[in-house]
N, C-alpha and C positions, 0 to 999 in steps of 0.2 A: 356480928351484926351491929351496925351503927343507926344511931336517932339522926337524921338528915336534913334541914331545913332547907331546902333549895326555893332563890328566888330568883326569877328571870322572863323580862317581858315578852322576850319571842315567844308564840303559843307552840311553834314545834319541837324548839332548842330543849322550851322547860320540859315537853311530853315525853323527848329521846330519853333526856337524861334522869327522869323519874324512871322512865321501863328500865333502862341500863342498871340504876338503884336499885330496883325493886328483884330485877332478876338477881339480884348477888345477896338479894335477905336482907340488904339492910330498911328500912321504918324511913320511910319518906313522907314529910309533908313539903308539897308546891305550892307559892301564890307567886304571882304574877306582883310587882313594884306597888302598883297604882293599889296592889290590895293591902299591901302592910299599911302605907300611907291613910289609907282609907278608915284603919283599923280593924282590916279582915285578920290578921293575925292576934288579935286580943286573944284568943281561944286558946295559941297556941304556945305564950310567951311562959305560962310555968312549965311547958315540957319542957324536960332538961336533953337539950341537943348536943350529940358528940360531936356533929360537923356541922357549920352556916355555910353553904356557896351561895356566893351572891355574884352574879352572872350579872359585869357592870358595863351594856353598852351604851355608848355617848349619845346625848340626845343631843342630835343638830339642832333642833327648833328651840334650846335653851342657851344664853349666853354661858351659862356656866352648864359644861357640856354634864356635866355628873350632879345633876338637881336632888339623886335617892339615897344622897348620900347622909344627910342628919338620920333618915329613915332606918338604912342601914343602922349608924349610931344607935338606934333605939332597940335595935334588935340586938346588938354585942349588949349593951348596956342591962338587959334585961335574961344574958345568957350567964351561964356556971360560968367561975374561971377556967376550969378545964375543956370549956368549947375552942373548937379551929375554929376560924372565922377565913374560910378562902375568896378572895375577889378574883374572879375569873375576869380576864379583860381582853378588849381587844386590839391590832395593829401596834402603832408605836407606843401606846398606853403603858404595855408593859414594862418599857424599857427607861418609864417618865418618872427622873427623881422627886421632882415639887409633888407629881399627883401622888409620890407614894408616900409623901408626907401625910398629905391629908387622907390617906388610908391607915395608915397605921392612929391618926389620932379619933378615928374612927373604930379602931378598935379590931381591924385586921391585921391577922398575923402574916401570910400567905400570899401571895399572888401567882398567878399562873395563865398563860398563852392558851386563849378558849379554842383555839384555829388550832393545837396540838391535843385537844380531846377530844379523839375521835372512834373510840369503840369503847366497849364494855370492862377491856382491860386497864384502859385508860382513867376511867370514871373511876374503878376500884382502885388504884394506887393514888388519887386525890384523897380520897375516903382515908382508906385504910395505913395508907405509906406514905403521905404527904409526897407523891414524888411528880415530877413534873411542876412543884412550884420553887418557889424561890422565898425567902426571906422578904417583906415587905417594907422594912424599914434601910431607908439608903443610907451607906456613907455617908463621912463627910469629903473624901474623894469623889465620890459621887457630885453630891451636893455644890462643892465648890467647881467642876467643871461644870456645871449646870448656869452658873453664875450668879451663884448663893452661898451664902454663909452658915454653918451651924446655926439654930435660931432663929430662919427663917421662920414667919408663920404666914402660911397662906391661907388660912380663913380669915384675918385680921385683911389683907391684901383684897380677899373679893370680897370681902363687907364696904372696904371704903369705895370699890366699885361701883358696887350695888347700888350703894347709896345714893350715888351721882348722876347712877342710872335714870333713876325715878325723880331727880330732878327738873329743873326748867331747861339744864344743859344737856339732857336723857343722850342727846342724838351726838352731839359731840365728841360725848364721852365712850358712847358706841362706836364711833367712828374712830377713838385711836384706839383703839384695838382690833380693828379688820383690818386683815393682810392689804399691804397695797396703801396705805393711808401714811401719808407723812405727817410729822407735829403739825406743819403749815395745813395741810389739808385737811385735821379732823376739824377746824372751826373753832379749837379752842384758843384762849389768845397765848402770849409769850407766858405772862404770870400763869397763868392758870395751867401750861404744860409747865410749868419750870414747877408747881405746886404739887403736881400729880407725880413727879421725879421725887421731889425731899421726902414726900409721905410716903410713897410706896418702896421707895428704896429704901426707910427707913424700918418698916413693917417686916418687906423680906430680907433683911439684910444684902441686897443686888451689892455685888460688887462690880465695878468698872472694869470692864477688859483690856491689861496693861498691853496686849499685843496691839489697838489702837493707836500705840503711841507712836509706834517706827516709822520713821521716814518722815516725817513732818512737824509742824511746830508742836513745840509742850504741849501736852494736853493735861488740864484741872482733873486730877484723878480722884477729887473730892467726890464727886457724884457720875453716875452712872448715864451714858448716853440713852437718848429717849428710847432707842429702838432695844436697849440695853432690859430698860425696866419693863417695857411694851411686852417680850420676848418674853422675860419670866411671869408675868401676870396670864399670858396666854397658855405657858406649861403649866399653870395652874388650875385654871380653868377646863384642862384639858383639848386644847383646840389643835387639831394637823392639820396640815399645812402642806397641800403639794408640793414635794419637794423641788419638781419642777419648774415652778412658778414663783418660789417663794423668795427669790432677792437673800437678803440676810436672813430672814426668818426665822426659824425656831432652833434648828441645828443650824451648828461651825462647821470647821474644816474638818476631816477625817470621821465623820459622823458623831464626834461628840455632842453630849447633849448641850450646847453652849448654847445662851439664850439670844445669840445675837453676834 
Protein backbone atom coordinates (compact mmCIF):
# COMPACT_ATOMS: atom_id res chain seq x y z
CA UNK A 1 0.00 0.00 0.00
CA UNK A 2 1.21 3.47 -1.09
CA UNK A 3 0.22 7.27 0.54
CA UNK A 4 -1.06 8.88 -2.86
CA UNK A 5 -1.53 12.40 -3.56
CA UNK A 6 -3.39 12.72 -6.81
CA UNK A 7 -4.17 16.07 -8.16
CA UNK A 8 -6.35 16.77 -11.35
CA UNK A 9 -8.97 19.20 -12.43
CA UNK A 10 -11.29 16.84 -14.48
CA UNK A 11 -13.99 16.04 -11.62
CA UNK A 12 -14.16 12.34 -13.41
CA UNK A 13 -10.55 11.75 -14.42
CA UNK A 14 -9.69 12.56 -10.47
CA UNK A 15 -12.94 10.30 -9.21
CA UNK A 16 -11.81 6.98 -11.78
CA UNK A 17 -8.43 7.17 -10.69
CA UNK A 18 -9.11 7.55 -6.75
CA UNK A 19 -11.65 4.38 -7.09
CA UNK A 20 -8.83 2.52 -9.24
CA UNK A 21 -6.27 3.65 -6.08
CA UNK A 22 -8.37 2.91 -3.64
CA UNK A 23 -9.32 -0.56 -4.97
CA UNK A 24 -5.70 -1.82 -4.90
CA UNK A 25 -5.39 -0.40 -0.92
CA UNK A 26 -3.29 2.03 -1.53
CA UNK A 27 -4.35 5.81 0.90
CA UNK A 28 -5.45 8.21 -1.43
CA UNK A 29 -5.94 11.80 -0.95
CA UNK A 30 -7.55 13.95 -4.18
CA UNK A 31 -7.90 17.78 -4.63
CA UNK A 32 -8.70 19.20 -7.70
CA UNK A 33 -5.47 22.31 -8.85
CA UNK A 34 -7.58 25.27 -7.88
CA UNK A 35 -7.71 23.51 -4.27
CA UNK A 36 -3.97 23.28 -3.54
CA UNK A 37 -3.50 26.83 -4.92
CA UNK A 38 -6.16 27.94 -2.76
CA UNK A 39 -4.44 26.20 0.22
CA UNK A 40 -7.03 23.38 0.51
CA UNK A 41 -3.95 21.11 0.89
CA UNK A 42 -2.40 22.94 4.03
CA UNK A 43 -3.87 19.83 5.86
CA UNK A 44 -2.23 17.55 3.91
CA UNK A 45 1.42 18.65 3.23
CA UNK A 46 3.06 16.80 6.62
CA UNK A 47 1.67 13.50 5.32
CA UNK A 48 4.60 11.90 4.12
CA UNK A 49 3.38 10.72 0.41
CA UNK A 50 4.99 7.78 -1.51
CA UNK A 51 3.55 9.03 -4.76
CA UNK A 52 2.51 12.93 -6.15
CA UNK A 53 0.45 12.43 -9.62
CA UNK A 54 -0.22 15.37 -10.84
CA UNK A 55 -2.52 15.05 -13.87
CA UNK A 56 -1.13 18.39 -15.87
CA UNK A 57 -3.79 19.44 -18.40
CA UNK A 58 -3.06 22.64 -20.57
CA UNK A 59 -5.12 25.39 -19.84
CA UNK A 60 -6.14 27.26 -23.11
CA UNK A 61 -7.45 30.35 -21.56
CA UNK A 62 -3.79 30.95 -20.09
CA UNK A 63 -0.88 32.25 -22.27
CA UNK A 64 1.16 30.09 -20.41
CA UNK A 65 -0.58 26.80 -20.97
CA UNK A 66 0.79 25.18 -17.53
CA UNK A 67 -0.16 28.18 -14.85
CA UNK A 68 -0.16 24.91 -11.60
CA UNK A 69 2.92 24.63 -12.05
CA UNK A 70 4.80 26.88 -9.12
CA UNK A 71 1.70 25.01 -7.29
CA UNK A 72 2.81 21.83 -8.07
CA UNK A 73 6.48 23.25 -6.87
CA UNK A 74 4.98 23.69 -3.51
CA UNK A 75 3.82 20.55 -3.20
CA UNK A 76 7.40 18.62 -4.28
CA UNK A 77 9.02 21.18 -2.16
CA UNK A 78 7.11 20.37 0.97
CA UNK A 79 7.20 16.32 0.14
CA UNK A 80 10.18 13.56 1.59
CA UNK A 81 12.98 13.10 -0.68
CA UNK A 82 11.83 9.72 -1.11
CA UNK A 83 8.44 10.94 -2.88
CA UNK A 84 7.76 10.18 -6.88
CA UNK A 85 6.44 13.12 -8.19
CA UNK A 86 4.70 11.82 -11.62
CA UNK A 87 3.20 14.47 -14.21
CA UNK A 88 0.78 12.81 -16.16
CA UNK A 89 0.38 14.87 -19.38
CA UNK A 90 -1.29 15.16 -22.43
CA UNK A 91 -0.92 14.99 -26.48
CA UNK A 92 2.47 16.18 -27.72
CA UNK A 93 3.24 17.50 -23.98
CA UNK A 94 4.93 14.28 -23.47
CA UNK A 95 7.24 14.28 -26.02
CA UNK A 96 7.97 18.37 -25.20
CA UNK A 97 11.81 18.88 -24.25
CA UNK A 98 11.73 22.82 -23.13
CA UNK A 99 8.24 21.71 -21.04
CA UNK A 100 10.21 18.87 -19.51
CA UNK A 101 12.72 21.28 -18.36
CA UNK A 102 10.40 23.27 -16.47
CA UNK A 103 9.06 19.98 -14.89
CA UNK A 104 11.97 18.51 -13.67
CA UNK A 105 13.00 22.15 -12.00
CA UNK A 106 9.68 21.73 -10.49
CA UNK A 107 10.66 18.91 -8.83
CA UNK A 108 9.22 15.86 -11.06
CA UNK A 109 10.88 12.86 -11.56
CA UNK A 110 8.51 10.95 -14.03
CA UNK A 111 6.26 11.70 -16.72
CA UNK A 112 3.88 9.61 -18.32
CA UNK A 113 1.09 9.56 -21.47
CA UNK A 114 -2.51 10.02 -19.38
CA UNK A 115 -4.39 8.70 -22.78
CA UNK A 116 -2.23 5.30 -21.92
CA UNK A 117 -3.87 5.05 -18.29
CA UNK A 118 -6.47 3.19 -18.77
CA UNK A 119 -7.62 0.44 -16.33
CA UNK A 120 -6.71 -0.45 -12.80
CA UNK A 121 -3.71 -2.31 -13.85
CA UNK A 122 -2.44 0.45 -15.38
CA UNK A 123 -2.92 3.00 -12.27
CA UNK A 124 -0.98 0.20 -10.35
CA UNK A 125 2.16 0.04 -12.26
CA UNK A 126 2.32 4.07 -12.06
CA UNK A 127 2.11 3.63 -8.27
CA UNK A 128 3.91 0.64 -7.53
CA UNK A 129 6.50 -0.04 -10.90
CA UNK A 130 6.98 3.36 -12.15
CA UNK A 131 6.12 1.75 -15.48
CA UNK A 132 4.43 3.40 -18.31
CA UNK A 133 6.60 6.65 -17.49
CA UNK A 134 9.68 7.76 -18.65
CA UNK A 135 12.53 9.86 -17.08
CA UNK A 136 11.57 13.51 -17.04
CA UNK A 137 14.66 15.25 -17.50
CA UNK A 138 15.81 15.54 -21.44
CA UNK A 139 18.99 15.12 -23.01
CA UNK A 140 21.03 17.29 -24.26
CA UNK A 141 20.41 15.41 -27.76
CA UNK A 142 17.05 16.01 -26.91
CA UNK A 143 17.43 19.49 -26.07
CA UNK A 144 19.71 20.62 -28.96
CA UNK A 145 17.31 19.17 -31.61
CA UNK A 146 14.62 21.23 -29.98
CA UNK A 147 16.86 24.17 -30.73
CA UNK A 148 18.29 24.78 -27.44
CA UNK A 149 21.35 24.44 -25.71
CA UNK A 150 22.24 22.85 -22.19
CA UNK A 151 21.28 25.87 -20.07
CA UNK A 152 18.47 26.74 -21.36
CA UNK A 153 16.12 28.42 -18.67
CA UNK A 154 12.61 28.78 -19.54
CA UNK A 155 11.21 30.34 -16.56
CA UNK A 156 13.72 33.32 -16.95
CA UNK A 157 12.18 33.11 -20.87
CA UNK A 158 8.37 33.45 -19.68
CA UNK A 159 9.07 36.01 -16.97
CA UNK A 160 10.69 38.43 -19.57
CA UNK A 161 7.34 37.58 -21.41
CA UNK A 162 5.28 38.16 -18.89
CA UNK A 163 6.48 41.04 -18.10
CA UNK A 164 5.70 42.67 -21.51
CA UNK A 165 2.70 41.18 -21.22
CA UNK A 166 1.25 43.48 -18.66
CA UNK A 167 2.89 46.32 -20.37
CA UNK A 168 1.58 49.36 -22.56
CA UNK A 169 2.79 46.93 -25.59
CA UNK A 170 0.48 43.75 -23.74
CA UNK A 171 -1.01 43.10 -27.23
CA UNK A 172 1.84 43.16 -29.38
CA UNK A 173 3.72 41.14 -27.36
CA UNK A 174 0.77 38.77 -27.51
CA UNK A 175 0.62 38.77 -31.00
CA UNK A 176 4.30 37.33 -31.70
CA UNK A 177 3.49 34.51 -30.35
CA UNK A 178 0.19 33.41 -32.05
CA UNK A 179 0.60 30.99 -34.68
CA UNK A 180 0.13 32.97 -38.00
CA UNK A 181 1.78 36.37 -36.90
CA UNK A 182 4.78 37.54 -38.61
CA UNK A 183 7.54 40.07 -36.89
CA UNK A 184 6.00 42.70 -39.34
CA UNK A 185 2.53 41.71 -38.15
CA UNK A 186 2.77 41.58 -34.29
CA UNK A 187 3.02 45.53 -34.19
CA UNK A 188 6.19 45.49 -32.70
CA UNK A 189 8.72 47.77 -34.34
CA UNK A 190 12.23 46.47 -35.93
CA UNK A 191 14.14 47.36 -32.44
CA UNK A 192 11.85 46.06 -30.42
CA UNK A 193 11.73 42.43 -32.42
CA UNK A 194 15.41 42.68 -32.87
CA UNK A 195 15.30 43.17 -28.81
CA UNK A 196 12.90 40.41 -27.92
CA UNK A 197 15.54 37.97 -30.30
CA UNK A 198 19.08 39.14 -28.12
CA UNK A 199 17.11 38.66 -24.64
CA UNK A 200 15.42 35.59 -25.29
CA UNK A 201 17.88 33.89 -27.15
CA UNK A 202 20.08 34.86 -24.71
CA UNK A 203 17.95 33.35 -21.65
CA UNK A 204 17.33 30.07 -23.73
CA UNK A 205 20.29 29.52 -25.13
CA UNK A 206 18.11 29.20 -29.00
CA UNK A 207 20.59 28.34 -31.20
CA UNK A 208 20.22 29.26 -35.17
CA UNK A 209 19.44 26.58 -37.42
CA UNK A 210 22.58 26.07 -39.63
CA UNK A 211 20.21 24.04 -42.18
CA UNK A 212 18.80 27.74 -42.96
CA UNK A 213 21.82 28.40 -44.59
CA UNK A 214 21.90 26.18 -48.00
CA UNK A 215 21.15 27.58 -51.05
CA UNK A 216 21.34 31.07 -50.55
CA UNK A 217 23.26 34.04 -49.42
CA UNK A 218 25.39 33.70 -45.93
CA UNK A 219 23.36 33.91 -43.35
CA UNK A 220 24.65 35.91 -39.59
CA UNK A 221 24.43 32.77 -37.59
CA UNK A 222 25.12 35.02 -34.63
CA UNK A 223 21.44 35.10 -33.69
CA UNK A 224 18.63 33.08 -34.16
CA UNK A 225 15.70 33.79 -36.75
CA UNK A 226 12.45 35.35 -35.19
CA UNK A 227 10.31 32.40 -35.91
CA UNK A 228 13.51 30.45 -34.55
CA UNK A 229 13.15 32.12 -30.89
CA UNK A 230 8.98 32.55 -31.34
CA UNK A 231 9.08 28.53 -31.74
CA UNK A 232 11.06 27.74 -28.60
CA UNK A 233 9.14 30.35 -26.29
CA UNK A 234 5.96 28.55 -27.56
CA UNK A 235 7.43 24.81 -26.44
CA UNK A 236 7.80 26.43 -23.47
CA UNK A 237 4.73 27.75 -22.70
CA UNK A 238 3.43 24.61 -23.71
CA UNK A 239 1.31 25.70 -26.79
CA UNK A 240 0.20 22.92 -30.07
CA UNK A 241 -0.05 23.84 -32.77
CA UNK A 242 -2.16 22.11 -35.74
CA UNK A 243 0.11 20.47 -37.39
CA UNK A 244 -1.88 21.04 -40.29
CA UNK A 245 -2.08 24.58 -40.17
CA UNK A 246 0.91 25.37 -38.71
CA UNK A 247 3.64 26.81 -41.60
CA UNK A 248 7.03 26.36 -39.87
CA UNK A 249 5.68 26.07 -36.46
CA UNK A 250 6.66 24.04 -33.73
CA UNK A 251 8.05 20.89 -35.35
CA UNK A 252 10.74 20.40 -38.37
CA UNK A 253 11.14 17.90 -40.81
CA UNK A 254 10.75 14.18 -39.79
CA UNK A 255 8.89 15.08 -36.67
CA UNK A 256 11.68 16.38 -34.72
CA UNK A 257 11.10 18.53 -32.01
CA UNK A 258 12.82 21.55 -33.79
CA UNK A 259 11.59 24.79 -32.83
CA UNK A 260 11.20 26.22 -36.14
Amino acid sequence: MAKVLLVEDGDIGRLGRSVALRSLSHDVSALAWRDVADGGAGDLRPVLHDVVLAVLSPDTESWDRYPMLPTLASLTEASRPSTTTIALLEGDAVDNPILALRLAAVGVQRVADVSRIRSVADVHGLVEQSSRTVPVKPSDVELLQAGVAPGCNPEAMLAWVAERLEGPLGTQYRNAFEPGYTQAASGLTRRQAHTLRVRLAALGRIRPNPSHCGGGPVRDLSLPRWSEVVGVVNLCRGLEIDRASAGEGIRGQGGVWRAA
